[in-house]
N, C-alpha and C positions, 0 to 999 in steps of 0.2 A: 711829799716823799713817796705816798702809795703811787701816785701816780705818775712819778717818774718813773718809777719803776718797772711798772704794768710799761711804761717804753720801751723800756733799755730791755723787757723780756721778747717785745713785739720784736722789735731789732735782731736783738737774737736768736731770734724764730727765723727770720727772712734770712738773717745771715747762712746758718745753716743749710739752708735749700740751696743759694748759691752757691757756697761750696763744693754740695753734691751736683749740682748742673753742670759745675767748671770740673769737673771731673770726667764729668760724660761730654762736655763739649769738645777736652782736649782729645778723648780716645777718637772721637768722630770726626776731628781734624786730622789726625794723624794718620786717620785713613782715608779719607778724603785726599790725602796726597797722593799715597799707595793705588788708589782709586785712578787716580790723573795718569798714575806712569802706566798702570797697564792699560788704559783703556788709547792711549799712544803707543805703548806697544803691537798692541789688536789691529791697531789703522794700521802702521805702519806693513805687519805682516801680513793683514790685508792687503795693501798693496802690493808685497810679493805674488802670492798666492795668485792675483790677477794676471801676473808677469809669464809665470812656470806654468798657466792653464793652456798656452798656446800649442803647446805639440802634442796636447791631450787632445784638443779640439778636432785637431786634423789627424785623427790618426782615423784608421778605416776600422767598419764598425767589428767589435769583435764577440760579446754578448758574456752577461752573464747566467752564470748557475742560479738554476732555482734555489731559494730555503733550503728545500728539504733534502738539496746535496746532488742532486740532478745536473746536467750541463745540459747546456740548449745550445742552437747554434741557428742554421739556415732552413726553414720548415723542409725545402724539398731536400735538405740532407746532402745537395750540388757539394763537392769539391774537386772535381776533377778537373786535371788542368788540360793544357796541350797535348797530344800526340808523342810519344816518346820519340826520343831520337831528336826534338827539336832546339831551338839554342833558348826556351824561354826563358827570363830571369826567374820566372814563378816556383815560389817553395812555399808547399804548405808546413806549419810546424802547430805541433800542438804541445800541452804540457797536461801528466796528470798527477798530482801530487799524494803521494802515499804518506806521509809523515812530516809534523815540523816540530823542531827540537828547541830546546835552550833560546826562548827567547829571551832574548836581555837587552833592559832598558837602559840599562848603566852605560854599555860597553856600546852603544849601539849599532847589535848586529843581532841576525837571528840564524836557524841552520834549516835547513830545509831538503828531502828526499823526496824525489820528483823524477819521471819518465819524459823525457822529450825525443819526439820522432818528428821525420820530416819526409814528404814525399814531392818528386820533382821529375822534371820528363831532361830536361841538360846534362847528357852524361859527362861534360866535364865538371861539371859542378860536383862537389863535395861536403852538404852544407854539416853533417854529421861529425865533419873533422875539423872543421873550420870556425863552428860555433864558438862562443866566448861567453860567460857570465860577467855583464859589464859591471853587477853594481857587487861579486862578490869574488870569492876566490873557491875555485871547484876542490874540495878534499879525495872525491869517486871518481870514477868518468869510464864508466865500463858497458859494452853493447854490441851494436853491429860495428863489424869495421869495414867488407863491403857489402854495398848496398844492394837489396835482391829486386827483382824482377817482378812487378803487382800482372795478374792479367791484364789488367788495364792499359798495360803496356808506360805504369808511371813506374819509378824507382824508388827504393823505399827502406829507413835506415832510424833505427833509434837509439839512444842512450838513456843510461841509470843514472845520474848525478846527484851527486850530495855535497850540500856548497854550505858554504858560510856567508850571509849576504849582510852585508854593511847598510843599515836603514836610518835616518836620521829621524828617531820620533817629535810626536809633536806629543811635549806632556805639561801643554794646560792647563789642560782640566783633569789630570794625572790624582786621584785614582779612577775617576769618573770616565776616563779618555775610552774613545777609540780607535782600532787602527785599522790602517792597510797596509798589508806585506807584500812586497814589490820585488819578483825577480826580473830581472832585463837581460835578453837574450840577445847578442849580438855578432853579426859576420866577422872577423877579423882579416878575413880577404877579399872578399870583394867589396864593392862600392853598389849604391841602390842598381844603379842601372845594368848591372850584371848580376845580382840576385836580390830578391823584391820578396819580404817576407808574405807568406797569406796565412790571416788566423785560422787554425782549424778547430773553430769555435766548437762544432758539434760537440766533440771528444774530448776537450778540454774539460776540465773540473778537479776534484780533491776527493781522497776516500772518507766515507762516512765516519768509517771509524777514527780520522785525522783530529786528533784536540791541539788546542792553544792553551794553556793555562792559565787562566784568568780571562779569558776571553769565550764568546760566544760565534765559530765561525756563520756567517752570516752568506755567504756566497763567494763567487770565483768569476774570474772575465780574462779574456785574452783577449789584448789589442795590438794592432801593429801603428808603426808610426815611423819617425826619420830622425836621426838620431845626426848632426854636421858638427864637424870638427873644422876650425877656421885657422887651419895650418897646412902646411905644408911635410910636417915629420920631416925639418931636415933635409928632406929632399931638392940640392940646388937646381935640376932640371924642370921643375914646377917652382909657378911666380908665388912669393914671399905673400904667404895671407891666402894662398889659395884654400876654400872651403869644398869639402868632400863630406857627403854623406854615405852612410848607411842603414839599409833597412832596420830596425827592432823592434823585439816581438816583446811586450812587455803582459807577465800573466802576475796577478792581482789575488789576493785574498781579503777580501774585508771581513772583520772581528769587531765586534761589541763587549762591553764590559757586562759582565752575568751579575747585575743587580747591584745594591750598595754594598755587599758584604766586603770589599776590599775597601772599602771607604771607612767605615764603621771598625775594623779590625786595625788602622793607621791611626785613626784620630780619636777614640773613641776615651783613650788615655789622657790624652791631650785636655779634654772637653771635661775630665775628672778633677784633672789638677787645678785647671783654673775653675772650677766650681768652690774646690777647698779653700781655693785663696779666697775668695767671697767670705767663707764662713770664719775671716777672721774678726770682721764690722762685728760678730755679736761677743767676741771676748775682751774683758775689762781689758782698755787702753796700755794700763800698768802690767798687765799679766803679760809681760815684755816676751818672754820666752814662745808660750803660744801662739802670743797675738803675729809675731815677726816670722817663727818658723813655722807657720802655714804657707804665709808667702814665697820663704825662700825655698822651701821645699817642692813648694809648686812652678818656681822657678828653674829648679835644675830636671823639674819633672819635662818640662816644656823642650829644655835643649839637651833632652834624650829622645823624646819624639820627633824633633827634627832632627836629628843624628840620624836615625834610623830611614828617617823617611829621604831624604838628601841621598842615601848612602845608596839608595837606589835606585838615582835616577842622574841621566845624564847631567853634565856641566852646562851650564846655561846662563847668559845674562839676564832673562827675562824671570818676571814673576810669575809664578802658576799659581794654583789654587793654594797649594800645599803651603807656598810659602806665604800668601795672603793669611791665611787661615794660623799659620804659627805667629806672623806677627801681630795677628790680633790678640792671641795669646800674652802673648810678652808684653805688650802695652797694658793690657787689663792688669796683670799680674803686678807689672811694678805702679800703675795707679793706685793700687788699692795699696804698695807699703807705702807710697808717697802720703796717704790717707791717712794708714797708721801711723806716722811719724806725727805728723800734725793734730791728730787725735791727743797722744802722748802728751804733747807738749801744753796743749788747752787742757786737757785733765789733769798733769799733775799741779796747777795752780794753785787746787784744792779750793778754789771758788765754785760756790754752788752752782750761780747761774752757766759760767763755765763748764762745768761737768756735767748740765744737761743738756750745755750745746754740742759738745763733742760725744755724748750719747745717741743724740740727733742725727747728726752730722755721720754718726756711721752706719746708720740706719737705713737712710734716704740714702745715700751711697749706694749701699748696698744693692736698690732695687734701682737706679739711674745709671748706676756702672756694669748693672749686670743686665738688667734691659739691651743696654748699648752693644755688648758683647755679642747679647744673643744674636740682636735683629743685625748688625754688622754681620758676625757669621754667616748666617741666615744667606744674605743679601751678596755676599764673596759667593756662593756656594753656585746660586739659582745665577748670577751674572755669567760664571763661566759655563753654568749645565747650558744655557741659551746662547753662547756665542757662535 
């Protein structure tokens, strides 16, 4: 009989551990899935991203600002164009941006107070009245209305505008992300071959004093490029599908995220609650009350941090970190009631060997369920800091 015994406890030894493994094996399947869809996400968006690089490529060079808020341009400082009086399509335009407002991730748009001039020798040209903000809607638009006379004998005309520009973010790696703010500058009357933007790289830049909130501005560029619309507007005297382009000048701010502390301030709640659901493995099985409302507590704690963090950020199919990172939440959370349910039910048998398997059993949990959380975490976190 002793040495049955000494079995059925051997038994019940091993038993226990597998328990705990099939606990961590399920969280690490379940993102193993999560794992699959976004890294078919990533391809697939890759593939875009390869698509929409083409009219970057070809665009003529336009340079960026140093760090430290400087604009660079052409070492000999050349922008002078033709001869006034002449019919050249040539405009030069630059932008310098004094302020950017209300950025918002949600809504996706941002606001932006910025100078643009343009200098040109075609006195029928009027590129100062004729500009457009393609990707936003101008609120401002106040300046020169006719254009004065440079000695140089070029022409010369600027405007104040404060727009609101509609930006589609990429929030991936959201709170980690960073961006670029994009205004696009475009003719609305002529076509390229009648006015032909040139970046006036030199002069282009942003004021020092210019902040992003949450972000670190990192630099500035202006580039021009060719922007074709493959219509006709309507127009029955032009064949059905004709394509017309336009010059655009498109000027850039790229921002970095200033450290973890937006990361750390969203999740940091999050990484609490499911800690406390852990600490329900060391409360007697029976002590129903605490051992259950850790978990659900930790549970409604979880889908208040995704409330919060959701609520600020655009509508999306795809998975970003954020939401990686809550569903690993949520799985740990309700493993470990799943655990305590099953604890419950082996301990109250009131068999001894019984009740030191489900003593067992919550124990080694405890370190294989929570191992798994961590290094899952861990591993969501560094997959999308390196994408």
């Amino acid at each position: 009989m002793s040495r049955l015994s000494a079995v059925g406890r051997m038994a019940i030894g091993r038993g226990s551990w597998v328990v705990a493994l099939a606990m961590g094996m399920a969280l690490v399947t379940a993102l193993g899935a999560c794992g699959l869809l976004v890294a078919q996400e990533s391809a697939e968006s890759g593939k875009g991203a390869k698509v929409g690089a083409a009219p970057a490529a070809a665009a003529d060079a336009g340079g960026r600002a140093p760090k430290d808020g400087s604009t660079a341009g052409p070492k000999d400082g050349s922008t002078a164009g033709p001869t006034a009086g002449s019919t050249s399509p040539d405009v030069h335009v630059g932008i310098y941006a004094s302020q950017i407002h209300s950025v918002n991730l949600k809504e996706n748009k941002f606001t932006i107070d910025f100078y643009i001039w343009f200098r040109w020798t075609n006195p029928e040209l009027r590129p100062h009245k004729t500009m457009e903000v393609a990707n936003g809607k101008i609120d401002l638009n106040e300046g020169t209305d006719e254009p004065e006379l440079l000695p140089d004998g070029t022409l010369y005309a600027y405007r104040r505008i404060v727009a609101d520009i509609t930006q589609f973010w990429d929030v991936t790696r959201f709170p980690l992300d960073d961006q670029t703010l994009e205004v696009a500058i475009d003719d609305s009357a002529n076509e390229e071959d009648k006015l032909r933007y040139i970046a006036d790289a030199k002069n282009t830049g942003i004021d020092l004093r210019a902040q992003v909130p949450g972000w670190k501005i990192e630099g500035v560029s202006g580039t021009v490029g060719s922007k074709t619309f493959s219509t006709n507007f309507g127009d029955t005297r032009l064949q059905t599908g004709n394509a017309s382009s336009y010059s655009r000048f498109t000027f850039a701010v790229e921002c970095k995220r200033r450290g973890i502390g937006q990361f750390l301030k969203l999740f940091f709640g999050l990484f609490v609650a499911t800690g406390i659901a852990f600490l329900a493995f060391f409360i007697k099985p029976t002590e129903v009350d605490p051992r259950f409302g850790l978990g659900v507590g930790a549970i409604f704690a979880a889908v208040a941090s995704e409330y919060v963090v959701t609520s600020s950020l655009p509508d999306s199919d795809r998975l970003a970190m954020a939401d990686m990172l809550h569903i690993l939440a949520f799985i740990a959370i309700f493993a470990s009631l799943i655990e305590s349910t099953w604890s419950l039910y082996v301990y109250s048998s009131e068999d001894e060997d019984k009740m030191a398997l489900s003593r067992r059993v919550d124990r080694r949990t405890f370190w294989v369920l929570g191992t798994a959380y961590v290094a899952l975490s861990l591993f969501s976190v560094a997959k999308t800091w390196w994408l």
